[in-house]
C-alpha positions as CSV (number, residue, x, y, z in Angstrom):
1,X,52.8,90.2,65.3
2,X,56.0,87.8,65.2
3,X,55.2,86.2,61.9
4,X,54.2,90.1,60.7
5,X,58.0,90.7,62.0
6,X,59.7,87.8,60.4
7,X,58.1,88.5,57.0
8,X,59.2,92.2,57.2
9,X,62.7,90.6,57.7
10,X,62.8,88.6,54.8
11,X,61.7,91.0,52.6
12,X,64.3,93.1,53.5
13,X,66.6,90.6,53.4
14,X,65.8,89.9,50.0
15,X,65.5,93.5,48.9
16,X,69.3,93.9,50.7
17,X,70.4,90.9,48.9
18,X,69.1,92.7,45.5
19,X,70.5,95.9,46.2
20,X,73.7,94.3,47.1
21,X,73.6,92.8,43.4
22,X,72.8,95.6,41.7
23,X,75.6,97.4,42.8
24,X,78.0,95.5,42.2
25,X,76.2,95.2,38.4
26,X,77.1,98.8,37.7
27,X,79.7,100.7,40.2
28,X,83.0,99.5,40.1
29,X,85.8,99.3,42.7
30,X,87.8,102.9,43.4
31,X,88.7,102.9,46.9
32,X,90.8,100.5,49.6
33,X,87.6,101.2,51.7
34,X,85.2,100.0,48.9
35,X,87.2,96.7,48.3
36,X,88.0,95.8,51.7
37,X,84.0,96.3,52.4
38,X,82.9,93.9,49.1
39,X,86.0,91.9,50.3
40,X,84.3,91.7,54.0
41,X,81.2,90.7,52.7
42,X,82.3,88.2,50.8
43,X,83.1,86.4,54.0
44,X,79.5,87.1,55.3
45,X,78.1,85.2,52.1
46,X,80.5,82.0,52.5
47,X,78.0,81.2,56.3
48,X,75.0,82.7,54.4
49,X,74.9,80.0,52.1
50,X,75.7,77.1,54.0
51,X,73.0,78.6,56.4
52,X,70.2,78.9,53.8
53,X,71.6,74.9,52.5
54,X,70.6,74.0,56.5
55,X,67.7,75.8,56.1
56,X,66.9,74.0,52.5
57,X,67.4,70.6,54.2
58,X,65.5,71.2,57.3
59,X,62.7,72.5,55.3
60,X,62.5,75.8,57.2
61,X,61.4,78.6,54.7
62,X,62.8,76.5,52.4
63,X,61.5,79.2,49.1
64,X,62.9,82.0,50.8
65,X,66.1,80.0,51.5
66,X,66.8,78.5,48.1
67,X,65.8,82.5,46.6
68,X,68.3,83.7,48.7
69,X,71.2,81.2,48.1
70,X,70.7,82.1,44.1
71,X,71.2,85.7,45.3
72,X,74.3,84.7,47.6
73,X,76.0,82.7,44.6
74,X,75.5,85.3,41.9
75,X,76.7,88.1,44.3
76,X,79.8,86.0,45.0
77,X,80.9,84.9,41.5
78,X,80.1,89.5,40.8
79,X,82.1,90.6,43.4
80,X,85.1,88.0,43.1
81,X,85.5,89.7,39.2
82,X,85.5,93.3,40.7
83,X,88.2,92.8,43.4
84,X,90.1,91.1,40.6
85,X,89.9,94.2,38.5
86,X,91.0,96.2,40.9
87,X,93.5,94.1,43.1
88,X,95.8,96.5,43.9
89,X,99.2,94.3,44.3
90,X,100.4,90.6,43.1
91,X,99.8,89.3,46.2
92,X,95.9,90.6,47.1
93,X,95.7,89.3,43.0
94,X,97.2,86.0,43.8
95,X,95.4,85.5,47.2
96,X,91.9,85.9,44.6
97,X,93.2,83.4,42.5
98,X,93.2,81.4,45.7
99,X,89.5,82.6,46.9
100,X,88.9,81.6,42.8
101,X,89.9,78.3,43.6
102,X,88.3,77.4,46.7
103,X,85.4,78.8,45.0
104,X,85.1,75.9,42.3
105,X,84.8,73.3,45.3
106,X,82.8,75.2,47.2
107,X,80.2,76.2,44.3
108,X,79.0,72.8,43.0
109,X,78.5,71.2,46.6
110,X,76.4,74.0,47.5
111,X,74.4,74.2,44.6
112,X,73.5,70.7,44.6
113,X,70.2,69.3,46.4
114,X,70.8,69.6,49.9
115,X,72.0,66.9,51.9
116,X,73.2,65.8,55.2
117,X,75.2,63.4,53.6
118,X,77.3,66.4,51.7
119,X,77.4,68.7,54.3
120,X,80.8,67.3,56.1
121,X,82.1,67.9,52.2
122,X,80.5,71.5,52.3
123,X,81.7,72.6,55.5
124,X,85.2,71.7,54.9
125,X,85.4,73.4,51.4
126,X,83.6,76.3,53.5
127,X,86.2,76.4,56.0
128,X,88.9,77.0,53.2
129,X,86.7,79.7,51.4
130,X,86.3,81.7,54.4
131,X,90.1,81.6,55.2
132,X,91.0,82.6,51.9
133,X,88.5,85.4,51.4
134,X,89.5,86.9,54.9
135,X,93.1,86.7,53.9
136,X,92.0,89.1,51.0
137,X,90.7,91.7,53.9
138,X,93.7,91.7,55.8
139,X,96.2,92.3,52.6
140,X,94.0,95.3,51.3
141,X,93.7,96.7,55.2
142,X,97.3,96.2,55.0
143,X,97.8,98.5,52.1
144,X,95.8,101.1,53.7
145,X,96.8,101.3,56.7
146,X,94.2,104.0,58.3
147,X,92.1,103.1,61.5
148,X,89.1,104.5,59.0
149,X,89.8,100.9,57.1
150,X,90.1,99.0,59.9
151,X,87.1,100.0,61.1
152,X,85.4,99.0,57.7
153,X,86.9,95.4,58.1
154,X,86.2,95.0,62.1
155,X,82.2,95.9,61.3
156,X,82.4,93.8,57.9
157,X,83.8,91.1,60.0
158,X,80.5,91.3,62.5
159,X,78.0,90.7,59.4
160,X,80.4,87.4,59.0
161,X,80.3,86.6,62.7
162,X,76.3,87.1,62.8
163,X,76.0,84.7,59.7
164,X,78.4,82.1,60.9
165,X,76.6,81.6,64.0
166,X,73.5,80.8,62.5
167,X,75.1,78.3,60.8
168,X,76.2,77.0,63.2
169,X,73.2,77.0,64.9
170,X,71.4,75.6,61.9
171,X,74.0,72.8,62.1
172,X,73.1,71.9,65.5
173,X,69.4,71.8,64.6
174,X,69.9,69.4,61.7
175,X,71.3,67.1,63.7
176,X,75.1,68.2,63.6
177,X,75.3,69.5,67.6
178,X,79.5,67.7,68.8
179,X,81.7,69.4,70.8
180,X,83.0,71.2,68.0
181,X,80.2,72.9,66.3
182,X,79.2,74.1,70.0
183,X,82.9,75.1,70.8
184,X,83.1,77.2,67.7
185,X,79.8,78.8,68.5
186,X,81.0,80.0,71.7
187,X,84.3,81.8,70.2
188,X,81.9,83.0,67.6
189,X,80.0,84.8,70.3
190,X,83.0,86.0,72.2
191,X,84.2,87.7,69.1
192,X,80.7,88.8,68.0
193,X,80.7,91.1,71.3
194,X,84.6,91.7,71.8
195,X,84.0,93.5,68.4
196,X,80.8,95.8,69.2
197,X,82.1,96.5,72.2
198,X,85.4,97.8,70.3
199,X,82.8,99.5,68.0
200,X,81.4,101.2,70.4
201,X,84.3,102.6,72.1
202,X,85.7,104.0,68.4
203,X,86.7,107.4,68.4
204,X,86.1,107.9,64.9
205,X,82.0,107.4,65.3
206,X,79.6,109.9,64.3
207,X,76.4,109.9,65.7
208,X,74.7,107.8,63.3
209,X,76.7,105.4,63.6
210,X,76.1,105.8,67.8
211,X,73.0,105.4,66.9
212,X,73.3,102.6,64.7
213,X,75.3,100.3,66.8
214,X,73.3,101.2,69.9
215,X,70.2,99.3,67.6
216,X,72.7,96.9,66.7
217,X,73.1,95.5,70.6
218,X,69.7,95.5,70.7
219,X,69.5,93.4,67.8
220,X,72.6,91.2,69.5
221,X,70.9,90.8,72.8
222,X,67.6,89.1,70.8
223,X,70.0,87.6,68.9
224,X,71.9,85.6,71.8
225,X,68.7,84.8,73.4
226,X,67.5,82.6,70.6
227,X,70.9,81.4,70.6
228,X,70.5,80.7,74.8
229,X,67.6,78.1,73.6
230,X,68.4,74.6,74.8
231,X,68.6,71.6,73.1
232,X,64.5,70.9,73.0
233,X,63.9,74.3,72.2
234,X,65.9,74.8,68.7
235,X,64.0,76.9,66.7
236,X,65.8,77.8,63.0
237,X,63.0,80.0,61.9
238,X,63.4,83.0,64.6
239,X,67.3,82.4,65.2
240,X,67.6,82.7,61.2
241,X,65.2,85.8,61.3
242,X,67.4,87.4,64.5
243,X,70.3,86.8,62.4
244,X,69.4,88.3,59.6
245,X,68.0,91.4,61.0
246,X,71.4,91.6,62.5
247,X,72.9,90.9,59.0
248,X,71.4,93.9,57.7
249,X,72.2,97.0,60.6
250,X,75.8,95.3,60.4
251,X,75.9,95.9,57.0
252,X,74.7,99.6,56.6
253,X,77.1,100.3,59.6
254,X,80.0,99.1,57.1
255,X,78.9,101.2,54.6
256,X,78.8,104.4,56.9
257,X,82.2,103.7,58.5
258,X,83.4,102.9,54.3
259,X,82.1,106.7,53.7
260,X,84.1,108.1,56.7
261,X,87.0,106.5,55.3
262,X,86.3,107.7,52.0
263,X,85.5,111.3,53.6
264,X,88.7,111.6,55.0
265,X,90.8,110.4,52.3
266,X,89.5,112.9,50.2
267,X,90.2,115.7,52.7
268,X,94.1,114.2,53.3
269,X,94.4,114.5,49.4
270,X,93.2,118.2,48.8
């Protein structure tokens, strides 16, 4: 029944992934609450592929892994082009000239064969990516200004989060576990569940997305319990499973709180 459930997961990881890419292929950007969600999830990708590179090396699903990274990388280089058509200021523009850059270095290390001896390379140039794509967020949740927004980033920021902690996790279990990949995982999972518990407490939900978060701390709590594993327990395939299935009820919940925004919007203007 659990390799049943982790196969279920992939696929609809994959299919997500897909979806996610086709997207982006035809609709392009008209809304704050439309870039600052594609802006979000460019964050999420920047762990997502330095997970699925652990997951390469360690030689955990490693066809699934490599499919995905393809995905990752293609979704990446089409949504950096749409927030550059339709950065709304010089300075959201400039700061993607920034993400553009980081990108360069970050690209070719990640693409290459996977290998411990590159990964302090990769996560530094992964450090620098994710700062510069979440400064994106906060300039275009700037410009907007509604808690609608906000909202879109805060629940954008958990796919991130969820993504970031299986890699670090995936870190640990290729033999990368110091005091600083475990400190960082535990302020990971501090803001992982200071931000659902915000979520939860949002005045602005509807009862889908009640019901929505309510299966995403379910998700969490399995979640946190692979992550509980000690050290001669590590097991990559159903923390990177957990993850993902977290990945993907984060994500939909971005897109319903993008709608509300883009609900009331419409209202304010007629």
């Amino acid at each position: 029944m659990k390799s049943l459930s982790f196969l279920r997961t992939a696929i609809l990881l994959s299919t997500l992934f897909m979806v996610l890419a086709s997207m982006n292929a035809r609709c392009d950007i008209t809304t704050l609450a439309t870039a600052i969600n594609k802006a979000g999830r460019q964050r999420m990708l920047t762990q997502s592929m330095v997970k699925d590179y652990c997951l390469i090396g360690l030689d955990v699903n490693k066809e699934l892994a490599i499919g995905r990274l393809n995905q990752s990388i293609a979704l990446f280089d089409l949504q950096l082009n749409e927030l550059k058509d339709f950065a709304p200021t010089d300075e959201v523009h400039d700061a993607l000239i920034r993400v553009e850059n980081m990108w360069h270095i970050f690209k070719p290390i990640v693409l290459a064969p996977a290998s411990r001896d590159k990964v302090p390379a990769l996560m530094a140039a992964d450090d620098d990516l994710l700062s510069a794509t979440h400064k994106v967020v906060l300039l275009l949740q700037d410009i907007s200004g509604t808690t609608q927004d906000r909202l879109v980033n805060i629940s954008g920021r958990q796919r991130m989060l969820s993504q970031r902690l299986a890699k670090l996790y995936m870190l640990r279990a290729w033999g990368f576990d110091n005091s600083q990949v475990r400190s960082d995982m535990e302020q990971t999972r501090n803001e992982f569940k200071g931000a659902l518990a915000e979520l939860e407490s949002a005045r602005e939900n509807n009862s889908e997305v009640n019901a929505s978060l309510a299966e995403a701390r379910k998700e969490w709590n399995l979640f946190e319990h692979g992550l509980n594993r000690n050290d001669h327990e590590l097991i990559p395939l159903i923390v990177a499973m957990s993850g993902d299935r977290l990945l993907i009820t984060m994500n939909e919940i971005t897109g319903m709180y993008e709608l509300l925004s883009i609900q009331v919007n419409s209202k304010a203007q007629h």
